[in-house]
N, C-alpha and C positions, 0 to 999 in steps of 0.2 A: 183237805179234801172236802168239797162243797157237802153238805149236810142232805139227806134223800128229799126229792122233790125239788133240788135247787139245779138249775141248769150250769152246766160245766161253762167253765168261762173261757176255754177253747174252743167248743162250738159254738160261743155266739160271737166272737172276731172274725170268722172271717168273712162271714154276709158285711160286717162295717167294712171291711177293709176292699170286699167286690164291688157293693154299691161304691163306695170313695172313686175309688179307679173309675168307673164308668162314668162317675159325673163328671170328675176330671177329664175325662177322653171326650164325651158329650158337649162340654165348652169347649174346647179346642176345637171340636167339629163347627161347633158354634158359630164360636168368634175368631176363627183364621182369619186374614186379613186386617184385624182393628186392633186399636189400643197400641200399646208400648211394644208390642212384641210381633208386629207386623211382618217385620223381612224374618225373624226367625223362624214364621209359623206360614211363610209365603208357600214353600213344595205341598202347603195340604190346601191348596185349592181344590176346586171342583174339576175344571177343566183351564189349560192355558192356552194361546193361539202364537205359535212362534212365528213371526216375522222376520226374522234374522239373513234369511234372502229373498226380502220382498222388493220388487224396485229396481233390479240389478240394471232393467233396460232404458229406468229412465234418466238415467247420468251419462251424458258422451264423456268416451274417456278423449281426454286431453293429451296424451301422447299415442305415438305410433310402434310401431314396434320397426328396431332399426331393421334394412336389410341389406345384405352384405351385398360391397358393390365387386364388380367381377375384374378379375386382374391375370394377366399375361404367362406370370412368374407363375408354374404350377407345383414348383417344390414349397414357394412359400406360400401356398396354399396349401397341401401336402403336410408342413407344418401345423399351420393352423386347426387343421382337424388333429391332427394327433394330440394336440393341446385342449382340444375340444373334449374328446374321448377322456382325457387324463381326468379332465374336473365334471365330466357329467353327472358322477352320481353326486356330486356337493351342489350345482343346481339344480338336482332331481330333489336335494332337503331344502332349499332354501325356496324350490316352488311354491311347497307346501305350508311354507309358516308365512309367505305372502298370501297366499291364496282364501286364507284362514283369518286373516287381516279387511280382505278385500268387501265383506259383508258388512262388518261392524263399521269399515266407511261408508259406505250406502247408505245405509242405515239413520250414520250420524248425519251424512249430508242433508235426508229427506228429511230430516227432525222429527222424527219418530221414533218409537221403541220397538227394541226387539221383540218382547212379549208382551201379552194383554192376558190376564190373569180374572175366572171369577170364583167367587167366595159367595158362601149362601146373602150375605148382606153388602159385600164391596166388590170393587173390580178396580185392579191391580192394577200395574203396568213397571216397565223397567227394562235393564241390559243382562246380557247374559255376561260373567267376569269369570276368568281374565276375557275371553270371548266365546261366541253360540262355539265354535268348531273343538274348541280344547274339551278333550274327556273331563268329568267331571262339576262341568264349568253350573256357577250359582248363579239365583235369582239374587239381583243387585235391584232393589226396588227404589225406584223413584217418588212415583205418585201412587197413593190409593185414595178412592172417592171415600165420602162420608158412609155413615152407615145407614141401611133406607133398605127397607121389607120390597123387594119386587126389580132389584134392579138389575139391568139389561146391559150388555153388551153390543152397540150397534158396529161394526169395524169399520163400513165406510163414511160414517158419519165422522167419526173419532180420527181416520185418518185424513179427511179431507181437511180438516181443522188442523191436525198440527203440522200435515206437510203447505198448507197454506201461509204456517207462522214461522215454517222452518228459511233459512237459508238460501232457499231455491226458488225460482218465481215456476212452481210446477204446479198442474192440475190433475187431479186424481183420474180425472177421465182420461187420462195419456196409459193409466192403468188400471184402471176399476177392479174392484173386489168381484169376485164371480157372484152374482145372487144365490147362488148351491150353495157358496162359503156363509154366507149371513143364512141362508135357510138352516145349516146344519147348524151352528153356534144359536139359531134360534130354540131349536129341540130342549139347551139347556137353557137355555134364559126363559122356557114356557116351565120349565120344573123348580126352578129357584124360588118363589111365592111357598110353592108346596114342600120345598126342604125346610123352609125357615118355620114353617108350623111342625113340620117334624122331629128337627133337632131341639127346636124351644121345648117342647112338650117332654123329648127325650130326657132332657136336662134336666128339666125340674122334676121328671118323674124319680130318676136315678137321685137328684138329690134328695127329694122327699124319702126315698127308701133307704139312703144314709141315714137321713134324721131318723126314720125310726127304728133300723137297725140297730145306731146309738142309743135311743133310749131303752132298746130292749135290753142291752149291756149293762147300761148306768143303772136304770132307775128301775126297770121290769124284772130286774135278773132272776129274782126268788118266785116270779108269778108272772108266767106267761101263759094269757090263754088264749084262745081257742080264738075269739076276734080280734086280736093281735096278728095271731098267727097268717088269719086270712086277710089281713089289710097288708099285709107284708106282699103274700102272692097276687092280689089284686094289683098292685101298686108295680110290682115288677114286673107281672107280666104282663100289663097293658105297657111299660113301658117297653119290654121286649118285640110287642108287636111293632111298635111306633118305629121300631128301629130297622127292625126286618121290612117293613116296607120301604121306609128312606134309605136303607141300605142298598135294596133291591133296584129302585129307584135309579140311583144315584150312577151305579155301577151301570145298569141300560143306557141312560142319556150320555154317559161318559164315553162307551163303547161305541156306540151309534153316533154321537157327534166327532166324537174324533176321526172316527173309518170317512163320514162324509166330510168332513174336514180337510182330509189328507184327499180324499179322490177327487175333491174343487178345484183345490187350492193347487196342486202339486206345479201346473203350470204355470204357476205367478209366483210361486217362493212360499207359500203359507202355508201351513203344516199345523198339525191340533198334538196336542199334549195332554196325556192320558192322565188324568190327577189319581197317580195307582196310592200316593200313600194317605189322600181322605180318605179311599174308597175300604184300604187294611186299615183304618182307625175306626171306621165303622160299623164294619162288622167284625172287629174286635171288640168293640164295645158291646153291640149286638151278642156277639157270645156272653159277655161277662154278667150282664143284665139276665139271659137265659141260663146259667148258672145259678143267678142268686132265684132267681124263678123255681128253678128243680130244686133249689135246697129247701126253701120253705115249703114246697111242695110236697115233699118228700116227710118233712115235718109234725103234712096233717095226716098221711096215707098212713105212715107206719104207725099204727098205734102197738108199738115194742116199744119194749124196755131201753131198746138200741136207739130209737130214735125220739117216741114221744110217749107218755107217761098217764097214765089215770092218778091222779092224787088223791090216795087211798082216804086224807081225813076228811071225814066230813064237810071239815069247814070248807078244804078246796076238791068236794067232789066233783064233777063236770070239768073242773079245769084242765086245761093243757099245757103239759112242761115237754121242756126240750131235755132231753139227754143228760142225766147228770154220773 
């Protein structure tokens, strides 16, 4: 049992163990997109742009559909439908796993990707596997650009480039991107500058409030005072705010790009994709950082026995102890 005046060493784990988690959720918010762990940290993009049926009308198809030529014999036509009816519903299934097939060639022919993907620092691209239409179906990342403070996602620029290098001797102006579709996707690429000062700042704040959470464990345990205390609440809760606005942030340009996204696009096959699990990593983190906020805060208010302490000797009068 800790000796009087010495802080329980259960209350001060778990501010190390809240700030840890938030810094670790604050780099992941960070750095999605880059480094080694690229495709597994791909679904916490900001926002993604599916293209998965983009193009449909610029491939002529190459066959016709047969049609049945007319014949005399009306039993053995009579036949033929009842043979029809027998196997309809096995071409009513096997419509559907063509049909689901029919984009991802589009796709492959214009030599383009299905999705384009941004990240506070990259911008993504790739297929959807096994394909866009199967429940489930992953980001199978191809390319991501380097890492660079400010970058943009332009669609028609991007795609006039690779369906020019693809396969096909096509012009994008046979289909042009709607300008509403690059306005909306611009909404985030006008916020991405201002996530990257948010999340940096998030990150090193929560980490800085590790480190001195830890050292209040390690090294502070028998003397915690009073400017400790408040460099702790300083430290988190500016990091708190940092969060609650990039959260804020993040979640409007997401909502608001995607809905105009989807109302441009719908005509041409292009569709916006809600980045729901940055946006639950963020204000998860936001909570956790507001947590370690109300604990030290909580820290300086109560001047009880319950939470914080006058240390009766002399020597540490004025001082502030945590709980023991």
């Amino acid at each position: 049992m800790p000796a009087a005046g010495q802080p329980s060493l259960g209350l001060l784990v778990p501010p190390v163990l809240i700030s840890f988690v938030a810094f670790v959720l604050a780099l992941i918010a960070l750095l999605a997109g880059t480094g080694p762990q690229q495709e597994a940290l791909e679904p916490y993009h900001i926002i993604a742009v599916n293209l998965s049926n983009f193009g449909q009308d610029l491939i002529p198809s190459s066959t016709s559909d047969p049609q049945p030529s007319e014949t005399g014999d009306s039993s053995l036509f009579d036949q033929i439908l009842d043979d029809a009816r027998g196997i309809g519903q096995d071409i009513s299934d096997g419509i559907n796993d063509i049909t689901n097939g029919i984009a991802d060639q589009i796709v492959e022919e214009l030599g383009i990707s299905e999705w384009y993907s941004l990240h506070i620092m990259t911008l993504c691209e790739g297929m959807f596997s096994p394909n866009a239409s199967k429940p489930g179906a992953w980001y199978n990342m191809t390319n991501c650009t380097s890492q660079q403070g400010g970058v943009r996602l332009n669609l028609s620029e991007i795609l006039d480039h690779e369906i020019r290098a693809g396969p096909l001797a096509i012009n994008l102006n046979q289909a042009p991107v709607p300008d509403a579709v690059q306005k909306a996707i611009d909404v985030v690429n006008g916020a991405l500058l201002a996530l990257l000062v948010f999340y940096a700042l998030a990150s090193g704040l929560a980490g800085l409030s590790f480190l001195l959470s830890l050292a209040v464990l390690v090294l502070l345990r028998k003397k915690v005072t009073k400017p400790i205390i408040w460099a702790n609440i300083a430290i988190a809760g500016l990091g708190t705010l940092i969060l609650l606005i990039g959260s804020a942030v993040v979640t409007y340009v997401n909502n608001k790009g995607v809905q105009e996204i989807n109302d441009a696009g719908k005509d041409v096959g292009i569709s916006g994709i809600r980045g729901s699990k940055f946006i639950t990593l963020s204000w998860v983190t936001f909570g956790l950082m507001l947590i370690l906020s109300l604990y030290w805060g909580l820290a300086t208010l109560k001047y009880t026995q319950r939470w914080v302490v006058l240390a009766d000797s002399p020597r540490h009068r004025g001082e502030k102890t945590l709980p023991y």
